[in-house]
C-alpha positions in Angstrom: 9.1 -58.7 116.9 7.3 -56.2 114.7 4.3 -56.5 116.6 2.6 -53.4 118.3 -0.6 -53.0 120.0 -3.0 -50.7 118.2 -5.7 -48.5 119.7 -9.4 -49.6 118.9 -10.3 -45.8 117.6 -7.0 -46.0 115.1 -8.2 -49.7 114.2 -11.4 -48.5 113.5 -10.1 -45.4 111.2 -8.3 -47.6 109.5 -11.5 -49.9 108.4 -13.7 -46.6 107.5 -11.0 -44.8 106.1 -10.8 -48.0 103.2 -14.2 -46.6 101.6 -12.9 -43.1 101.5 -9.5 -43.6 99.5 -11.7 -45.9 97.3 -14.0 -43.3 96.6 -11.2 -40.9 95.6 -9.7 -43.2 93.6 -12.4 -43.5 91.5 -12.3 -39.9 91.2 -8.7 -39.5 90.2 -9.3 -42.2 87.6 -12.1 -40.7 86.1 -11.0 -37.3 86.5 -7.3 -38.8 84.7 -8.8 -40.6 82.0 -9.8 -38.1 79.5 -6.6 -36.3 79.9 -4.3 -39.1 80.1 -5.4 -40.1 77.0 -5.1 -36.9 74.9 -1.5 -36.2 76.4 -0.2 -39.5 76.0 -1.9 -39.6 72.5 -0.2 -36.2 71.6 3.0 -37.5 72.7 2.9 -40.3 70.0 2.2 -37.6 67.3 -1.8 -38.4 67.2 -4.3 -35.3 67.3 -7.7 -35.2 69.4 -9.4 -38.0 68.2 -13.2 -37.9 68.1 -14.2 -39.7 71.2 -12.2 -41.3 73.9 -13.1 -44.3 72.3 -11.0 -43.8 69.3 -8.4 -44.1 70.9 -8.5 -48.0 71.5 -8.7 -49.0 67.6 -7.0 -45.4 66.5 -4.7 -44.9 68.7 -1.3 -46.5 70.2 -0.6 -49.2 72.7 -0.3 -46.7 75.2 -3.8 -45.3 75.0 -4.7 -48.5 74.6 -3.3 -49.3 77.8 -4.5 -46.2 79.9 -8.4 -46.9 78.2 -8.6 -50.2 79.1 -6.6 -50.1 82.4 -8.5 -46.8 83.7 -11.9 -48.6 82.9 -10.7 -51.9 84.3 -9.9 -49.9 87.4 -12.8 -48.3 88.0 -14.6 -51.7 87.4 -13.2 -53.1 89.6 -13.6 -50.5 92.4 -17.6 -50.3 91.3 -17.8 -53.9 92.1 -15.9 -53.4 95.8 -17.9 -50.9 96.5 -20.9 -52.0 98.7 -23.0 -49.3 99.4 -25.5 -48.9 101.7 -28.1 -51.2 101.2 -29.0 -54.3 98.3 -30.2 -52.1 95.5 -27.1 -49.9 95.9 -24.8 -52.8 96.0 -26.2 -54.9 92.7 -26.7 -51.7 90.8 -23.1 -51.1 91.2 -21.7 -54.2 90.5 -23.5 -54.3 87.5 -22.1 -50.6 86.3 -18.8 -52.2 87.5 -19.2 -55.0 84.7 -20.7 -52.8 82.1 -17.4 -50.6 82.9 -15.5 -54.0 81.9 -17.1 -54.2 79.0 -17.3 -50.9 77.6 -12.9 -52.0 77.5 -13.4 -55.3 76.4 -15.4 -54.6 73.1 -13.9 -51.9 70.9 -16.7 -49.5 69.6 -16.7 -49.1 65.8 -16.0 -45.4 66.0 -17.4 -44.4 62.8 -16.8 -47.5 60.8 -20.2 -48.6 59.2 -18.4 -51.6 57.6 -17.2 -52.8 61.3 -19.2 -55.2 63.0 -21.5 -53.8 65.8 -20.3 -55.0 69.3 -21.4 -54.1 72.7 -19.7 -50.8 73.6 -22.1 -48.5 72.7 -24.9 -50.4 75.1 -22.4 -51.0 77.6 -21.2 -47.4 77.8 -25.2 -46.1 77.5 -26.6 -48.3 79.9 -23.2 -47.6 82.6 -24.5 -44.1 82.5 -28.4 -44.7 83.2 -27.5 -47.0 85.7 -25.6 -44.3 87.1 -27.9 -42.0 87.0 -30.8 -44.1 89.1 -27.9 -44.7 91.9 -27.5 -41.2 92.2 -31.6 -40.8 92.6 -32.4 -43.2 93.9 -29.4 -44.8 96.6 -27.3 -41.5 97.3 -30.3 -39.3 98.9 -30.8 -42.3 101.5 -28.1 -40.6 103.8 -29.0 -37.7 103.9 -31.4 -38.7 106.6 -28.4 -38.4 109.0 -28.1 -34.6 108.4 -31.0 -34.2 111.5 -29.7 -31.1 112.9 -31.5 -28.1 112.0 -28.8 -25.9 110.6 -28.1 -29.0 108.4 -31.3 -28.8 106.6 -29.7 -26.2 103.9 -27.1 -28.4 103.3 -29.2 -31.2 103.1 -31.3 -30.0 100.1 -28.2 -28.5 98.5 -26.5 -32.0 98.4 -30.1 -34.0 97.0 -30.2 -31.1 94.2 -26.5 -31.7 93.5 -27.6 -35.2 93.4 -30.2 -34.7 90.8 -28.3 -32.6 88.3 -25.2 -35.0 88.7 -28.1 -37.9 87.3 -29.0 -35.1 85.0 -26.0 -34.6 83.4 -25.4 -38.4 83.2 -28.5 -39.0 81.6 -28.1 -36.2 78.9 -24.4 -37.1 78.1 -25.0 -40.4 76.0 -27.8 -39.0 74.1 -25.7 -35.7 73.6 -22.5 -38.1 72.2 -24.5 -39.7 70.1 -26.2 -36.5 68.4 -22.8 -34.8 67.6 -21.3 -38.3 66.3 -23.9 -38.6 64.0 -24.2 -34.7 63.2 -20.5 -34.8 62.7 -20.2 -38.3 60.9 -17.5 -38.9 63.7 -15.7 -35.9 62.8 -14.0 -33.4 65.2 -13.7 -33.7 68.7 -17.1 -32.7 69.9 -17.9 -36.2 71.1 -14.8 -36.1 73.0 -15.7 -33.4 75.5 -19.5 -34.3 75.5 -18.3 -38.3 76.7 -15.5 -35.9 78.7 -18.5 -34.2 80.6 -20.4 -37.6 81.2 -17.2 -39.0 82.9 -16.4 -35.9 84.9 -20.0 -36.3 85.8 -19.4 -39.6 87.1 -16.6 -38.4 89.4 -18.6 -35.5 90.2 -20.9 -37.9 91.9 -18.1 -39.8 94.2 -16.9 -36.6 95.2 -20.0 -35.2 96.3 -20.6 -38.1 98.1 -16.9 -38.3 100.1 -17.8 -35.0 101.1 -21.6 -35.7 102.3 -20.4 -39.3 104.1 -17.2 -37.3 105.7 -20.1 -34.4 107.0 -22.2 -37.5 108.6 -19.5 -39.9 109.8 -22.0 -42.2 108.3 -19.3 -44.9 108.0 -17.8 -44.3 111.8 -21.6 -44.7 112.8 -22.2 -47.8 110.7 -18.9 -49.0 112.6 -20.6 -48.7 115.8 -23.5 -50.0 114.9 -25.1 -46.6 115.4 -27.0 -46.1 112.0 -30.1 -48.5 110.5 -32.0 -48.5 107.2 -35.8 -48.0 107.6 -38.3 -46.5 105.4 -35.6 -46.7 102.8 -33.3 -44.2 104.4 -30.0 -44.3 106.2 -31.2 -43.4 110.2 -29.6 -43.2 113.6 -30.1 -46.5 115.2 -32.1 -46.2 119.0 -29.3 -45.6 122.4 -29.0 -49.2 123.2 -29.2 -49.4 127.4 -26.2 -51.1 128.7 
């Protein structure tokens, strides 16, 4: 009795549309992590910590919570994700896991006399991983912006690309220098891992926006787009 006949185009938004909303969640997330965990943290009476980190072994159960449920998340979505060709898809569902376990192992966050664990590799090698998908996997559709007055935009979007990776590949080397220049003291660490997350969701942002330009997923959904040469192309008119 509930059943109702629905159009082909709305069925079709419907199936594109899935990729979208789990790009922006990935962005609100990110975006939410940081913050949720200093103003849930200050509502329990505990100060900026050093790094988010701190905030698993130093912190409450609610921080606790929004740490490892906000990494879990975006796991989880890293790992749905497929992408737009093999490389893209592997390389993110091995970020995905390396997410996982940047939750799973506690870091020692300034404890020499704690045993090391995998956080800090985990959480270092999430970021480079990162940082290849965005040079190497998100120029590939860019191939669809073929109109001329595209070709700015084009070249805007692979630069914003590039300094995204940038900033990715900086931010673990940076979080490390100011933990050890500050003997985990402070909360410089804290917004230098706070800029390599909002990195992160700089990235799925920019490429909402560049996919929502192209209608690369409408096209894929038509079977209008093809990979060759290692780009994202429009597929040949097929005669009918």
């Amino acid at each position: 009795m509930f059943e109702t006949e629905t159009q082909p185009a709305t069925l079709e938004k419907y199936i594109t549309s899935t990729y979208f909303s789990l790009r922006w969640s990935i962005v609100a997330i990110s975006v939410a992590l940081p913050i949720g965990l200093y103003l849930i943290g200050r509502n329990s009476g505990i100060a900026l910590l050093p790094s988010m980190s701190d905030y698993y072994p130093h912190g409450t159960d609610a921080t606790r919570n929004w740490f490892v449920g906000s990494l879990f998340a975006v796991g989880c979505a890293l790992w749905s994700y497929r992408g737009y060709s093999d490389i893209e898809n592997y390389s993110l569902n091995v970020a995905g896991i390396l997410a996982l376990g940047v939750a799973w192992f506690p870091c020692r966050c300034g404890d020499e006399l704690a045993a090391p664990t995998p956080h800090g590799f985990c959480a270092v090698s999430f970021f480079l991983l990162m940082a290849f998908v965005c040079i190497k996997c998100a120029p590939e559709t860019l191939a669809l912006m073929t109109r001329p007055e595209d070709q700015k935009k084009r070249l805007w979007f692979q630069r914003a690309y590039h300094s995204t990776a940038a900033f990715m590949l900086v931010s673990p080397g940076l979080a490390y220098a100011f933990s050890a220049w500050t003997k985990h003291n402070g909360s410089r660490t804290f917004f230098v891992e706070m800029f390599g997350v909002y990195s992160f969701a700089a990235y799925w942002l920019l490429k909402n926006i560049e996919l929502k330009m192209t209608d690369a997923e409408e096209l894929a959904a038509h079977g209008l787009i093809k990979r060759q040469a290692g780009r994202v192309v429009r597929a040949e008119e097929r005669s009918v």
